[in-house]
Structure formats: C-alpha cells, structure tokens
C-alpha positions, 0 to 999 in steps of 0.5 A, spaced: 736 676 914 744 676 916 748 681 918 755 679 917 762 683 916 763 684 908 768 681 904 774 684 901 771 683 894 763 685 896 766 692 900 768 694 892 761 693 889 757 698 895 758 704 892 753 703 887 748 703 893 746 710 894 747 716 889 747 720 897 753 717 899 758 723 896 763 724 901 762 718 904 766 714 900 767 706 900 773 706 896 776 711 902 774 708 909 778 706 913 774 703 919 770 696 918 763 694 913 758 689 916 753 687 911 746 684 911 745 678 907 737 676 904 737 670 900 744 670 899 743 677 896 746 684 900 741 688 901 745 693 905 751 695 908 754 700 914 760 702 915 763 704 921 770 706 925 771 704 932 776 709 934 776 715 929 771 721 932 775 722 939 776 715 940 769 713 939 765 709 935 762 712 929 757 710 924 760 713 918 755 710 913 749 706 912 745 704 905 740 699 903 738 697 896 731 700 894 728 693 894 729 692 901 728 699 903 723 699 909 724 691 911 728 692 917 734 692 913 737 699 916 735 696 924 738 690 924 745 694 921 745 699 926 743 694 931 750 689 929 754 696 930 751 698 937 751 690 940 759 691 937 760 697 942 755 696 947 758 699 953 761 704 949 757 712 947 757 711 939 757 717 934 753 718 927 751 724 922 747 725 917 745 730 913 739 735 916 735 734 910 736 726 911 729 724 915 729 717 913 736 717 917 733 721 922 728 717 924 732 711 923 738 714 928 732 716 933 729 709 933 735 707 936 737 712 941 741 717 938 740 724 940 743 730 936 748 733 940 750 739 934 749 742 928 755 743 922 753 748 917 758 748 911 762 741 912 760 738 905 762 739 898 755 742 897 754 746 904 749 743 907 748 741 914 750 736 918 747 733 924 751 730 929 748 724 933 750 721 939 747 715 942 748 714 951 752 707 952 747 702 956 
C-alpha cells in the first residue's frame, strides 16, 4: 500500500469513486489529492486544502472503491494528511448520517465541534470535526 500524491491525469478519474461525493466535487477542488495505490490500481483518494477553513488544513473528501473498502485504505489516506500537517489543528465534515466517515475521523482523533443544518443541496446536516495537533 502506497500513498502518494495524485497525478494530474488520475485526479479526473476520481469522480467515479463514490456516488456520496455530491457537492464535494473533484473537478472544483482547489486544494490537493493523495492517492493510495494497491498493486498499481488506486484504491482511494483524499483531498484535502491547506489553508481554506480559517487558515486551517481541511480534509474536504475521502472515498475508497468498494473492493478495498475495510482494508485500512481510508486509515492510511487520513494518516498521510495528518503526518502533512502534524503540529497543526486539522479540520474535516461529514454528513450526520455518514457513520463510516464517523467512526473513520473518531479513530484518528477528530472530535466533532458543531453541527450545520441545511448547508447541502439536499438539507441534511453536516458535522464539523476538528482534530487537536500533537
């Protein structure tokens, strides 16, 4: 398992990773892609902005292909962000219904800090999750 960042090329073939991504769309991101490579195949991604959220890192996305789901894929991506900005406060959301995410951004650390209702297209609400630097 590699985590690397994404080519210019692989970062236009990530949309097709998880229909959940709606609003988060990878042709609109501005930040940066780290990719994790399994036998030469990416078997997910994470996109993340190193200044955006009030000067603050912030994971904006992360999907795994269904095959590599629940093989550390998602761990390894978040860990590669973290070990980025390590010293810093970094910032994530997720949709309240969205317990893999959850449990995922719990694992690591992250403690939500709030909850915005309505701030999606389609109403749901979004949990704001910040994890303490050190």
């Amino acid at each position: 398992m590699i985590v690397r960042r994404a080519t210019t090329v692989e970062a236009k073939t990530l949309k097709g990773f998880d229909p959940f991504i709606g609003e988060r769309r990878v042709d609109n991101w501005r930040g940066e892609l780290f990719v994790c490579e399994i036998e030469g195949a990416v078997a997910g991604f994470i996109s993340f902005n190193p200044n955006t959220f009030f000067n603050r890192p912030f994971i904006c996305a992360i999907a795994v292909e269904p095959a590599y789901q629940r093989k550390g894929v998602a761990s390894a991506l978040v860990q590669a962000v973290l070990s980025q900005y390590d010293g810093l406060d970094v910032w994530t959301s997720t949709e309240d219904w969205n317990t893999a995410a959850l449990a995922l951004f719990a694992k690591h650390r992250f403690v939500p800090q709030g909850a915005i209702t309505g701030l999606n297209a389609d109403g749901v609400t979004e949990i704001v999750m910040k994890r303490v630097a050190g």
